[in-house]
Backbone as CSV, one residue per row, in Angstrom:
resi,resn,N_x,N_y,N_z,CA_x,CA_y,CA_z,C_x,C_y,C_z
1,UNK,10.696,-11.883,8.627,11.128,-12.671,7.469,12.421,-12.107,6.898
2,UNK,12.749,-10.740,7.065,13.789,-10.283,6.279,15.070,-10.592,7.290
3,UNK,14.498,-10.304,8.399,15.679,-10.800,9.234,16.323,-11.725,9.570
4,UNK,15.342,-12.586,9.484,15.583,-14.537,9.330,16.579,-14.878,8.120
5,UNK,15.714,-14.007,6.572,16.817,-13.998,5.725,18.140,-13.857,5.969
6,UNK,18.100,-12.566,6.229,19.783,-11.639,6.550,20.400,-12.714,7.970
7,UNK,19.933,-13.375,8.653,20.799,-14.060,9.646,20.621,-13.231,10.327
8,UNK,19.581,-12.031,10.856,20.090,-10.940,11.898,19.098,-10.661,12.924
9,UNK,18.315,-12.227,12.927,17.364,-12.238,14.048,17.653,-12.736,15.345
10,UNK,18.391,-12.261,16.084,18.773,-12.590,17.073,18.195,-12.846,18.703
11,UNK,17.303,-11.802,18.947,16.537,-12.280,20.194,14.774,-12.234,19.986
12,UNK,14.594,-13.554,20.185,13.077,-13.764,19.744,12.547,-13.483,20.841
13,UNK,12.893,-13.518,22.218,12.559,-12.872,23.377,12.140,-11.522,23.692
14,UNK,13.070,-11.344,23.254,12.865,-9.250,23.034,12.052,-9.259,22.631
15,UNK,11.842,-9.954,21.189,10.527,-9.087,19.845,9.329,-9.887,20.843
16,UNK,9.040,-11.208,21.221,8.150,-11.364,21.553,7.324,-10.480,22.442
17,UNK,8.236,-10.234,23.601,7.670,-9.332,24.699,7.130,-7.477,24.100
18,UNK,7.888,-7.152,22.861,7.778,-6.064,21.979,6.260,-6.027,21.507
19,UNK,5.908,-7.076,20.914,5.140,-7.161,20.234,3.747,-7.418,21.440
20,UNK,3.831,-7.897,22.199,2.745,-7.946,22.967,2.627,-6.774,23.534
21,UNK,3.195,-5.794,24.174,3.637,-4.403,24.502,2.540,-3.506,23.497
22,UNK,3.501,-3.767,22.517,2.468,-2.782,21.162,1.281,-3.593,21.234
23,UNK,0.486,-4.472,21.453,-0.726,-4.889,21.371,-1.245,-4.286,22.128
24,UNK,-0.810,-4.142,23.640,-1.615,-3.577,25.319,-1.761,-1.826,24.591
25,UNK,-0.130,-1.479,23.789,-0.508,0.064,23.627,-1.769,0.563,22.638
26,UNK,-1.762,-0.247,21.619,-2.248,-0.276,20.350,-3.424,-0.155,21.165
27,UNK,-3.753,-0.977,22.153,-5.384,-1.396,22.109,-5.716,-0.074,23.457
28,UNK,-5.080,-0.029,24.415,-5.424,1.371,25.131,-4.896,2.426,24.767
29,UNK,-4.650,3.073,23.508,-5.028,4.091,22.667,-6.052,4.410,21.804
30,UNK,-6.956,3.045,21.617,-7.804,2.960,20.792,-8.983,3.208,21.765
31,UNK,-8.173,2.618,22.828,-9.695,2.803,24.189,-10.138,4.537,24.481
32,UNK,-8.832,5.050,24.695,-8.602,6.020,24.972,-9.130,7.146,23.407
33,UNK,-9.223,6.590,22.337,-9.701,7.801,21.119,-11.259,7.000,21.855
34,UNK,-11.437,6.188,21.853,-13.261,6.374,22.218,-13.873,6.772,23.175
35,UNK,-12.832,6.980,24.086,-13.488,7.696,25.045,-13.303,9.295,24.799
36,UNK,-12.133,9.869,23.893,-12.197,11.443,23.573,-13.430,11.320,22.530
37,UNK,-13.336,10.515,21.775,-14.969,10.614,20.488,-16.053,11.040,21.505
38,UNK,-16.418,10.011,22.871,-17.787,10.481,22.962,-17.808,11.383,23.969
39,UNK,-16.491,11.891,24.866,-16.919,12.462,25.609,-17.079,13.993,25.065
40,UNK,-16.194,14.313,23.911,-15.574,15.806,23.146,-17.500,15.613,21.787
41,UNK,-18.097,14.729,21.794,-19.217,14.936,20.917,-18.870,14.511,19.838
42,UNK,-17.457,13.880,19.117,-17.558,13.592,17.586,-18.143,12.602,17.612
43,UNK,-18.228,11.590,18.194,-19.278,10.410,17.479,-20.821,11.172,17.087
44,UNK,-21.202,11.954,17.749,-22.836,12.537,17.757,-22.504,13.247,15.907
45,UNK,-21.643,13.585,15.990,-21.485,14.470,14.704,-20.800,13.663,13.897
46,UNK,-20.018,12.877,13.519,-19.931,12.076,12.650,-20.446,10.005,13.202
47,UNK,-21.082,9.702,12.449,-21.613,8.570,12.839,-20.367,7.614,12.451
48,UNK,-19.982,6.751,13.048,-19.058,5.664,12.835,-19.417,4.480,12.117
49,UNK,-18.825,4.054,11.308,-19.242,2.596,10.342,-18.961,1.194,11.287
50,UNK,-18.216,1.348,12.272,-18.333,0.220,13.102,-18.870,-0.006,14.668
51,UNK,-19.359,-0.860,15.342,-20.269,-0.489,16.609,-18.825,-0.207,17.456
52,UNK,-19.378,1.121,18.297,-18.265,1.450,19.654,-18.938,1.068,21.175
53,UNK,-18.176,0.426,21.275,-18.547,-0.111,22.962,-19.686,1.004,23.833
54,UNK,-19.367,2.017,23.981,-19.539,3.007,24.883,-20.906,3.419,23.910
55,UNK,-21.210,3.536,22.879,-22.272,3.648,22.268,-23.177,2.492,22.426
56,UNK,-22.942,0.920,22.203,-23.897,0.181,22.452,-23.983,0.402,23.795
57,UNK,-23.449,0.629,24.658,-24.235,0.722,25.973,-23.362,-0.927,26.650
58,UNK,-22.177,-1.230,25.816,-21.832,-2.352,26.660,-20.709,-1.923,28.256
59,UNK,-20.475,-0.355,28.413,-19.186,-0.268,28.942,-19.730,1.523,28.785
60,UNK,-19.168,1.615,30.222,-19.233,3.057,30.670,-18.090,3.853,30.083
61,UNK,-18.026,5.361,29.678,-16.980,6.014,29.549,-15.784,6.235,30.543
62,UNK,-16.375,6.529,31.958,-15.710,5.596,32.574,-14.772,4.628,33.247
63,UNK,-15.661,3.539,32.463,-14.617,2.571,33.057,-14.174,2.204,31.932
64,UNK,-14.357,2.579,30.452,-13.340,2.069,29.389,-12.310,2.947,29.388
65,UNK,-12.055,4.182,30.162,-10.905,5.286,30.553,-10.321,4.563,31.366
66,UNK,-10.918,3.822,32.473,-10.138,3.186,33.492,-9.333,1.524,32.932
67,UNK,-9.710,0.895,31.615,-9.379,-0.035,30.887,-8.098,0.723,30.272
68,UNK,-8.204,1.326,29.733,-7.351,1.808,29.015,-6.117,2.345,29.477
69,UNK,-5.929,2.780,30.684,-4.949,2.759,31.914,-4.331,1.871,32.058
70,UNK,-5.120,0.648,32.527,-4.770,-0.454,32.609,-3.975,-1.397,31.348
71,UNK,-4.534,-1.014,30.135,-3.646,-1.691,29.222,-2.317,-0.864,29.109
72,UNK,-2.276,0.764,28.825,-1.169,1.281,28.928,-0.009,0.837,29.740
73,UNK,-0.591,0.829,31.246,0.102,0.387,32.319,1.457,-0.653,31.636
74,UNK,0.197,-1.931,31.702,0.834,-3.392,31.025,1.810,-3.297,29.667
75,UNK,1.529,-2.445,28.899,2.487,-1.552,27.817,3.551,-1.562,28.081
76,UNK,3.707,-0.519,29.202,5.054,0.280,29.503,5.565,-1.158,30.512
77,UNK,4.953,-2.144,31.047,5.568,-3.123,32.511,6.192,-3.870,31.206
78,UNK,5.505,-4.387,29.894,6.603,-5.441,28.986,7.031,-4.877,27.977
79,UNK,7.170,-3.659,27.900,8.174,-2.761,27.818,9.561,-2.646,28.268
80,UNK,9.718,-2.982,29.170,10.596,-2.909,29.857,11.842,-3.984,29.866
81,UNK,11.374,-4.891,29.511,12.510,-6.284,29.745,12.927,-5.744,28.076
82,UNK,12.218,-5.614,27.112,12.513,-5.137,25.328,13.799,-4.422,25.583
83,UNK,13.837,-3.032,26.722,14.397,-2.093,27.491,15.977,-2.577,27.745
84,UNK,15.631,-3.505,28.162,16.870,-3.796,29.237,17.713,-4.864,28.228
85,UNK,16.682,-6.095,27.424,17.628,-6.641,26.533,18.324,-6.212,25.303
86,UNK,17.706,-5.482,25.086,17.947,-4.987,23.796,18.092,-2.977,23.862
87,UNK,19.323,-2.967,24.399,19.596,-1.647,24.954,19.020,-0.318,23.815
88,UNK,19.857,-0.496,22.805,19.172,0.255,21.345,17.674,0.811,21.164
89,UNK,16.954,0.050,21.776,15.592,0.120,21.488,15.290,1.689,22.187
90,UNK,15.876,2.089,23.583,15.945,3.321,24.332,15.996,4.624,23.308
91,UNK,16.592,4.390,22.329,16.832,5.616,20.856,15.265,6.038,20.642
92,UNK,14.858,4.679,20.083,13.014,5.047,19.403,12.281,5.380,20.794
93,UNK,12.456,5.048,22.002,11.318,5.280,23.030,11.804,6.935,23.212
94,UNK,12.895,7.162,23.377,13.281,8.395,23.908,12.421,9.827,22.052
95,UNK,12.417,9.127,21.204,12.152,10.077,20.466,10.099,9.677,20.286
96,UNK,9.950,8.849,20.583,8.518,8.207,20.277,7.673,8.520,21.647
97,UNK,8.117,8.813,22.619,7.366,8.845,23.768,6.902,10.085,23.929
98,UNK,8.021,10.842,23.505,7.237,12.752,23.608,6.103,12.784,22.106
99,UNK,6.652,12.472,21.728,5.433,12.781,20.382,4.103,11.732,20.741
100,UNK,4.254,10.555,21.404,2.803,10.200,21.900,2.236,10.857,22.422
101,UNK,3.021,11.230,23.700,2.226,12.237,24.592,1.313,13.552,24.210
102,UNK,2.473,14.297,23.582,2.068,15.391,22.357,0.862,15.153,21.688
103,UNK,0.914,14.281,20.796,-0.214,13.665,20.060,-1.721,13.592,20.772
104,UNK,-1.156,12.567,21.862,-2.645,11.799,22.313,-3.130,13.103,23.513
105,UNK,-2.232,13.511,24.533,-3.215,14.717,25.338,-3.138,15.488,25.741
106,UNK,-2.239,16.327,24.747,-2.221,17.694,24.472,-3.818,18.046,23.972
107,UNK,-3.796,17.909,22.884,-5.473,18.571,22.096,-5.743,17.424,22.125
108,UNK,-6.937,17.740,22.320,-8.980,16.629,22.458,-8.577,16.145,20.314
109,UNK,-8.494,14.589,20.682,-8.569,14.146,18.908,-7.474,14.811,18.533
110,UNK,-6.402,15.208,18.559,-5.692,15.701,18.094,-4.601,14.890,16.841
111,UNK,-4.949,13.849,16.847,-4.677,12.556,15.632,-5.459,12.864,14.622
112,UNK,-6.832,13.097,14.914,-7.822,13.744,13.883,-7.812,14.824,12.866
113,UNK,-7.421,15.867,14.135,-7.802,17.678,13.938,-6.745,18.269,13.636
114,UNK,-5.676,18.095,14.315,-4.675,19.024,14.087,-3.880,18.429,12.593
115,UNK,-2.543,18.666,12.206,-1.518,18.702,11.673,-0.612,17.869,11.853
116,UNK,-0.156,18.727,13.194,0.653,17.974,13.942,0.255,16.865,14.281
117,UNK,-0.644,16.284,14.715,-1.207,14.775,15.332,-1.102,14.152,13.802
118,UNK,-1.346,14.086,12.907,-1.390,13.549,11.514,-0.193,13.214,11.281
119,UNK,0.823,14.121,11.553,2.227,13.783,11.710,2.922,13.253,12.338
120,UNK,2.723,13.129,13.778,3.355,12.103,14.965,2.639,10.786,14.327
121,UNK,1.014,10.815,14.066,0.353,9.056,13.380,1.567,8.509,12.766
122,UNK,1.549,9.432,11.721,2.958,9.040,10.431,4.112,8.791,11.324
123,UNK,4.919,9.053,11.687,5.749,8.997,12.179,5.577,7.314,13.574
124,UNK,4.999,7.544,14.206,4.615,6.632,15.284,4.028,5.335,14.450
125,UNK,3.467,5.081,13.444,2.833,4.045,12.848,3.506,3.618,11.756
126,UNK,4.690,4.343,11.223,5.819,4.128,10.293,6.936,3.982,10.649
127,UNK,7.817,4.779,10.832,9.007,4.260,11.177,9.491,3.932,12.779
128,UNK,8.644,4.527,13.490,8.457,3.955,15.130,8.026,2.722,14.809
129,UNK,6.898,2.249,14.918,6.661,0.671,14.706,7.846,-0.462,14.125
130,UNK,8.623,0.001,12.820,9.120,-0.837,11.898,10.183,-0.682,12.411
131,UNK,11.012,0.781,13.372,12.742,0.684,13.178,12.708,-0.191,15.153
132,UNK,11.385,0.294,15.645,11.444,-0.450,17.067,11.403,-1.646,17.116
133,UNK,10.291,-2.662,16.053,10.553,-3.672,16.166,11.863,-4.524,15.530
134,UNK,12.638,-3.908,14.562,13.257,-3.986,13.983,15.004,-4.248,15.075
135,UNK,15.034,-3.210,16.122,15.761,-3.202,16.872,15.937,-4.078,18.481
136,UNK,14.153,-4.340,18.383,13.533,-5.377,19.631,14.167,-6.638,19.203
137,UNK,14.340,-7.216,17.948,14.891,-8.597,17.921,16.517,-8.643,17.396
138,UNK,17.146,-7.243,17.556,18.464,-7.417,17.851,19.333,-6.889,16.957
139,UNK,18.618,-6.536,15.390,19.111,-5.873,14.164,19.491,-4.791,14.640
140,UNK,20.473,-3.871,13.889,20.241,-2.577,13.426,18.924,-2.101,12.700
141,UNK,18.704,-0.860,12.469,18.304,0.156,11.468,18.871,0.225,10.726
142,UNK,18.026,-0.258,9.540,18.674,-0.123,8.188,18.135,0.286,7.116
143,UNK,18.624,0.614,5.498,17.423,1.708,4.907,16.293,0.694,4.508
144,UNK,15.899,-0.607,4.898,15.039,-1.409,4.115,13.861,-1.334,5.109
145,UNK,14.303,-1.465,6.350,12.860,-0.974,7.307,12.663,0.484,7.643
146,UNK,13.711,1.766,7.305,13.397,2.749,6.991,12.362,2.955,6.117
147,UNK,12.608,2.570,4.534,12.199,2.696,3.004,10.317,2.161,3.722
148,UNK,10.154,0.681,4.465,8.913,0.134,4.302,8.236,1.064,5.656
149,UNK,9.016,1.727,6.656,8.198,2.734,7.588,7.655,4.240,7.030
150,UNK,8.179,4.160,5.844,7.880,5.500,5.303,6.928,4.893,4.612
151,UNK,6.947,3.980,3.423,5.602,3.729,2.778,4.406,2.986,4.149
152,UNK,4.864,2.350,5.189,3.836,1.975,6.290,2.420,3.347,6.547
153,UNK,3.736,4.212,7.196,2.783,5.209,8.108,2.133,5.890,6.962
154,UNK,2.655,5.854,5.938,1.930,6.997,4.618,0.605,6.533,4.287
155,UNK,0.264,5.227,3.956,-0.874,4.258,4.231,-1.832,4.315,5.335
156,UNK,-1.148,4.378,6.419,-2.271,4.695,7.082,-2.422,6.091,7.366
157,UNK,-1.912,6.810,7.292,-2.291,8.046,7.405,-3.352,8.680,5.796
158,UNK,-3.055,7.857,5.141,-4.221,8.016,4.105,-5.574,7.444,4.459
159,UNK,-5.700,5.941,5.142,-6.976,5.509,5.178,-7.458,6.703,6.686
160,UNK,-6.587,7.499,7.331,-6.995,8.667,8.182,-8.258,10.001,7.215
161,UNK,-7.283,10.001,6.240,-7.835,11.128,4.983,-8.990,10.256,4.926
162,UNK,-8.831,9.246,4.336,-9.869,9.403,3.811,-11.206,8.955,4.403
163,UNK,-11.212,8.208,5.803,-12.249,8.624,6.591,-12.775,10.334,6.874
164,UNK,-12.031,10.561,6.910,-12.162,12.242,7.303,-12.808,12.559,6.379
165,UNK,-12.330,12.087,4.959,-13.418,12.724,4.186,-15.184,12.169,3.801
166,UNK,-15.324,11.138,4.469,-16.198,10.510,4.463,-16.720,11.072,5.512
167,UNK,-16.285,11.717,6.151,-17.360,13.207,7.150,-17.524,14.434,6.925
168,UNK,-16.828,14.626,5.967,-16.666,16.157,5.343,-17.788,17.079,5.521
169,UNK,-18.830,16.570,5.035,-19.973,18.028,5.880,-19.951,17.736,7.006
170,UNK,-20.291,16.985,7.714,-20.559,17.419,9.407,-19.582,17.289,10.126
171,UNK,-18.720,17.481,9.303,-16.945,17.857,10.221,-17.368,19.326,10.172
172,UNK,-17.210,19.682,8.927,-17.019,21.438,8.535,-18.039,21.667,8.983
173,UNK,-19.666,21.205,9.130,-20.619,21.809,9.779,-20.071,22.178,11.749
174,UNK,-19.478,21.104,12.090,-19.199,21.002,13.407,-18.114,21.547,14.128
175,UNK,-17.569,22.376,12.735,-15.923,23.273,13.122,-15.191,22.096,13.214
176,UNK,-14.926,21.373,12.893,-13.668,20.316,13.305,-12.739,20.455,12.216
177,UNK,-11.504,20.857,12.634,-10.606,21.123,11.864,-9.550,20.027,11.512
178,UNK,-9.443,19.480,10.467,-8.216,18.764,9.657,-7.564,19.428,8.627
179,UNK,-6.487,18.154,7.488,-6.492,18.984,6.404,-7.554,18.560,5.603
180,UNK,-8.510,18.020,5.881,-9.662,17.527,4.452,-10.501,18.581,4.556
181,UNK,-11.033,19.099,5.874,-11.907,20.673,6.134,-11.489,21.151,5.626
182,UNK,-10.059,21.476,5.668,-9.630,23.082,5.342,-9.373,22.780,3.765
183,UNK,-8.904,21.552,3.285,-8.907,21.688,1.706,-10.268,22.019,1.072
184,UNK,-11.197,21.550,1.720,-12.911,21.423,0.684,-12.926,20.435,0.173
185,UNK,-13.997,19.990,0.058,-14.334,19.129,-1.065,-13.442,18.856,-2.233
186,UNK,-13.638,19.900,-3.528,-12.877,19.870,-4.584,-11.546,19.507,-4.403
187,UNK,-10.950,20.204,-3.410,-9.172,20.037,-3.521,-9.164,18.617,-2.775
188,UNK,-9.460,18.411,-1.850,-9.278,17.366,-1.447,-9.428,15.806,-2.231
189,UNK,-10.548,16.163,-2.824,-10.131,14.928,-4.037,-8.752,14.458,-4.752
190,UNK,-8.213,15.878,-4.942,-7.091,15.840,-5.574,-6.028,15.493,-4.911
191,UNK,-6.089,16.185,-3.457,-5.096,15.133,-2.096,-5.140,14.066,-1.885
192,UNK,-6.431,13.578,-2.180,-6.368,11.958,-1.920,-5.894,11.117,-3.077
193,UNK,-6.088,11.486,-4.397,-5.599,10.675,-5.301,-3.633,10.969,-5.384
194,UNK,-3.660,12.228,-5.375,-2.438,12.493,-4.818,-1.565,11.983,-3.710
195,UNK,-2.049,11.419,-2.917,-1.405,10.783,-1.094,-1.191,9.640,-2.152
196,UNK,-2.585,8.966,-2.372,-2.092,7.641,-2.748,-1.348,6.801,-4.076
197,UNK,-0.919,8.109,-4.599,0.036,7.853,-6.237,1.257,8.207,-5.426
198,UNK,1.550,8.951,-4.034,2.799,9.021,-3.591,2.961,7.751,-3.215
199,UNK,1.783,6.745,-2.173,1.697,5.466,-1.924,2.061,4.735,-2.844
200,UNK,1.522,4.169,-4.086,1.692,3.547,-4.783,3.617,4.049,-5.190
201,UNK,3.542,4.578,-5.226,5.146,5.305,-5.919,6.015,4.372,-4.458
202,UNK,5.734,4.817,-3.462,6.927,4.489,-2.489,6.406,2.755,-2.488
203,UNK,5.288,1.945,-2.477,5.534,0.636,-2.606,6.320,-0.118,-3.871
204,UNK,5.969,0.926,-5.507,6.890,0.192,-6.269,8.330,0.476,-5.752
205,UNK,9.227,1.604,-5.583,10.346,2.050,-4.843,10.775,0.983,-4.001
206,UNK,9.958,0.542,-3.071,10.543,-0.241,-1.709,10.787,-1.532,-2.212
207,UNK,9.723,-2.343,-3.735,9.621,-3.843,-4.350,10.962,-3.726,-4.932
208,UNK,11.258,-2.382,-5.690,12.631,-2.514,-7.432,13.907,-2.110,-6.090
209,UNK,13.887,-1.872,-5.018,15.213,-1.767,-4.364,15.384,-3.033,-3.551
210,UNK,14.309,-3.569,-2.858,14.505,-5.061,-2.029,13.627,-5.845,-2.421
211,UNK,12.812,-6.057,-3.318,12.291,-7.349,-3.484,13.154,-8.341,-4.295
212,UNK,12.356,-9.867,-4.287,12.712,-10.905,-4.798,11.865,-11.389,-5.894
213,UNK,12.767,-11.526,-6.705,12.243,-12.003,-7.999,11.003,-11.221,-8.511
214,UNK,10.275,-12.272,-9.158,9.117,-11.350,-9.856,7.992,-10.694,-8.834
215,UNK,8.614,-10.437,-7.349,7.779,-10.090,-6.933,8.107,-8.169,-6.282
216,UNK,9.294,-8.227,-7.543,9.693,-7.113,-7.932,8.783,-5.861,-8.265
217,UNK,8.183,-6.015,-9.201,6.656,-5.685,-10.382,5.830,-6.467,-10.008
218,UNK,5.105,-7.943,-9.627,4.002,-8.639,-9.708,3.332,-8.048,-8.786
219,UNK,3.730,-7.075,-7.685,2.583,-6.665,-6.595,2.193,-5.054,-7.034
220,UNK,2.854,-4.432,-7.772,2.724,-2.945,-8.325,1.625,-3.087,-9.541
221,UNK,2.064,-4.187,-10.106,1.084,-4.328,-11.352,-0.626,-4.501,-10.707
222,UNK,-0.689,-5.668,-9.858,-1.623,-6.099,-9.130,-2.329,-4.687,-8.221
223,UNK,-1.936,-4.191,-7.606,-1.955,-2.981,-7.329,-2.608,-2.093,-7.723
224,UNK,-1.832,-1.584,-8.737,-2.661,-0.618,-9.828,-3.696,-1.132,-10.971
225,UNK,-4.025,-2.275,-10.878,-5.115,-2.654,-11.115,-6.340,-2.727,-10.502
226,UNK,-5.929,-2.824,-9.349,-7.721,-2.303,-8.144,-7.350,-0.869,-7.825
227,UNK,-6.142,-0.145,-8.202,-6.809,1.019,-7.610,-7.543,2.212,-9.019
228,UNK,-7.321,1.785,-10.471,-8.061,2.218,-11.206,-9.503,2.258,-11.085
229,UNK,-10.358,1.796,-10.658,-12.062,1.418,-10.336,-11.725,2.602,-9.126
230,UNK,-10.708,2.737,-8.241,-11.050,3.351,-7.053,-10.277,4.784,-7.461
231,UNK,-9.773,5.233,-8.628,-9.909,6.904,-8.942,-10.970,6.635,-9.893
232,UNK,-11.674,6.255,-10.455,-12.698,6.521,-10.761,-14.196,6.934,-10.213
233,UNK,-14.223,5.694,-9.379,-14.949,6.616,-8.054,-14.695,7.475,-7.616
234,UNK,-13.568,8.050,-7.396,-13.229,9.287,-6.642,-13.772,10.460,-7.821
235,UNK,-13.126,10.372,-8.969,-13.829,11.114,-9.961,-14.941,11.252,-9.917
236,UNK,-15.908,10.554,-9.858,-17.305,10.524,-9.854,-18.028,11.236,-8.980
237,UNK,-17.553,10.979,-7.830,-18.127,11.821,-6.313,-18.438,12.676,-6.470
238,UNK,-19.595,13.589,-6.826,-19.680,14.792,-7.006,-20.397,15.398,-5.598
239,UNK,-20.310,14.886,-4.727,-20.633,16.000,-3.802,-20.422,15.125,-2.296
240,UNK,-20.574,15.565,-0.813,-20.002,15.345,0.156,-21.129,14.687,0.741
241,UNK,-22.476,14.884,0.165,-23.357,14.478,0.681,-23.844,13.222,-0.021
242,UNK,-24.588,12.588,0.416,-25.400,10.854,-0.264,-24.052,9.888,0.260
243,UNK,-24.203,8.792,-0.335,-23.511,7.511,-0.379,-21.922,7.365,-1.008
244,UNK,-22.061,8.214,-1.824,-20.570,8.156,-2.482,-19.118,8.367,-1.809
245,UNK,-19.261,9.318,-0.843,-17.977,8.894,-0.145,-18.019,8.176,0.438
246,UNK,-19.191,7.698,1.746,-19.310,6.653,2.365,-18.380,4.897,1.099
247,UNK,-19.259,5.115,-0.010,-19.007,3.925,-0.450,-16.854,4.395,-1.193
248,UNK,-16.589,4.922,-1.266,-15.392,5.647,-1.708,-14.541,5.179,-0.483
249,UNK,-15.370,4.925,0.829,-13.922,4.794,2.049,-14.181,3.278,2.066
250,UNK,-15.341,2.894,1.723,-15.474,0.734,1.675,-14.103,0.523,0.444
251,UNK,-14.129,1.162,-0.779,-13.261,0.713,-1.573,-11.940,0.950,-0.852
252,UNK,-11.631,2.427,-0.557,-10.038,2.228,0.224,-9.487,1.326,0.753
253,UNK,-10.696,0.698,1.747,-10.429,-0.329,2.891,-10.399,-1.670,2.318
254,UNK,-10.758,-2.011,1.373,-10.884,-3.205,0.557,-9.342,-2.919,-0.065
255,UNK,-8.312,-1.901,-0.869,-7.401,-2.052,-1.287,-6.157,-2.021,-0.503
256,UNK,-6.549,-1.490,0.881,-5.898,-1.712,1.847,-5.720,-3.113,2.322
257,UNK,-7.033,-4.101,2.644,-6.815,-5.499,2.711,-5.997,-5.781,1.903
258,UNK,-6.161,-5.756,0.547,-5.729,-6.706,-0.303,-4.028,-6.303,-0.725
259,UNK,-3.673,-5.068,-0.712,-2.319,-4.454,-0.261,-1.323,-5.637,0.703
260,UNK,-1.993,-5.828,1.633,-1.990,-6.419,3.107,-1.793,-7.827,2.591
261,UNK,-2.769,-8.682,2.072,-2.550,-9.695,1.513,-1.660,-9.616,0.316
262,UNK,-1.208,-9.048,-0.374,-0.258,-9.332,-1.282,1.043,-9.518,-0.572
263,UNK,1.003,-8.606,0.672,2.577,-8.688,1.788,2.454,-10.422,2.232
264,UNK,1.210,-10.485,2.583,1.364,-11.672,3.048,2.038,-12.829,2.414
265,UNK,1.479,-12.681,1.052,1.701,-13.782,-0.022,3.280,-13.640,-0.566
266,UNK,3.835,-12.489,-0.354,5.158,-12.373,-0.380,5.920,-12.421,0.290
267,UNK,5.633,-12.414,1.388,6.523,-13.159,2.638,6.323,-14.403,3.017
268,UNK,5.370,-15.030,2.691,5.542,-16.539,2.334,5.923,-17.537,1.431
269,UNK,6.124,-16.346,0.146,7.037,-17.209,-0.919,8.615,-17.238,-0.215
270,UNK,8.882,-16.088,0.392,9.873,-15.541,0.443,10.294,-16.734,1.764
């Protein structure tokens, strides 16, 4: 939409083939964390809120390793024409491809556990995603899909936290190391309300430098109106065990939708 604005959408070819690319990767990386969950034991030690293939018993470990090949594969094959039309794009693969690698199999979960993997997420799900596709349909890099890859990956690297902390004892019972283990309980509360007042900070930032009209303030206001109920819960949580974080990561994910839908509704006025 911004590019359509600016006149600077130039090859719908590129982005198309881009975007299906990141779907094949998106989805055999996801294959590929479920098959490190069950083969490394974290699913046994933290239970998952949504059904995993390899747990119902629909799909062998396996052969969802051998799926997941296969989508990579298809990744990198329409990958390639993005490659060749749109020369620029070679910048983000050449800096995005070692830090996947790094990331995904170097260390077992290492998106999870380490530091570093928390940081390539950010990085790979923020401004990799936004300045690649950004360059797949023919634009430059510029500071407006910079500004929204930094508030992107920061977002999700929070709804990361704060699953993590919705395992917090039988992470730390199970040695699994993040930063929510190593903060504790107590501090970590304070990281999470903290991550996401930096969040909230970089979405008003990104609305008062490029938005339109009243949708300047109308999505910050909106905003910080569902996420008051959700530091209050967080306040409340008094311990790692019962329902409360469990129900603490349903609210995240609910302000995350609706985050999501406010983009929507603003790029369709727009």
């Amino acid at each position: 939409v911004k590019n359509i604005s600016a006149e600077t959408f130039y090859d719908p070819v590129s982005l198309t083939f881009a975007v299906v690319s990141l779907l094949f990767i998106y989805g055999g990386l996801n294959m590929r964390n479920d098959v490190a969950d069950h083969v490394s034991g974290f699913d046994r030690v933290n239970t998952s809120v949504k059904l995993k293939p390899i747990n119902a018993g629909w799909v062998t470990a396996a052969q969802l390793s051998k799926l997941s090949w296969i989508a990579i594969f298809f990744a990198v094959l329409l990958a390639l024409p993005v490659l060749l039309l749109q020369f620029e794009t070679w910048k983000i693969v050449a800096i995005s491809s070692p830090l996947l690698v790094a990331g995904q199999f170097l260390q077992k979960n290492s998106y999870k556990e380490k530091w570093f993997g928390e940081l390539v997420l950010f990085f790979l799900m923020g401004i990799g995603v936004a300045a690649g596709l950004q360059l797949a349909m023919g634009a430059g890099v510029d500071a407006q899909v910079i500004a929204f890859g930094l508030f992107w990956g920061s977002v999700v690297v929070f709804l990361m936290h704060v699953n993590n902390f919705s395992h917090l004892m039988t992470s730390t019972q199970a040695g699994i190391k993040n930063s929510i283990t190593k903060l504790g309980f107590d501090r970590s509360k304070i990281f999470l309300a903290l991550w996401w007042c930096a969040c909230l900070f970089l979405w008003t930032w990104f609305h008062l430098n490029f938005g339109v009209g009243f949708w300047k303030w109308f999505g910050s206001v909106c905003l910080l109106a569902v996420t008051l109920p959700f530091f209050i819960l967080l306040y409340r949580t008094r311990s790692p065990i019962g329902s409360d974080s469990v129900y603490f990561r349903v609210w995240a994910y609910r302000i995350f939708a609706f985050m999501v839908f406010l983009f929507y509704l603003e790029l369709v006025w727009n």
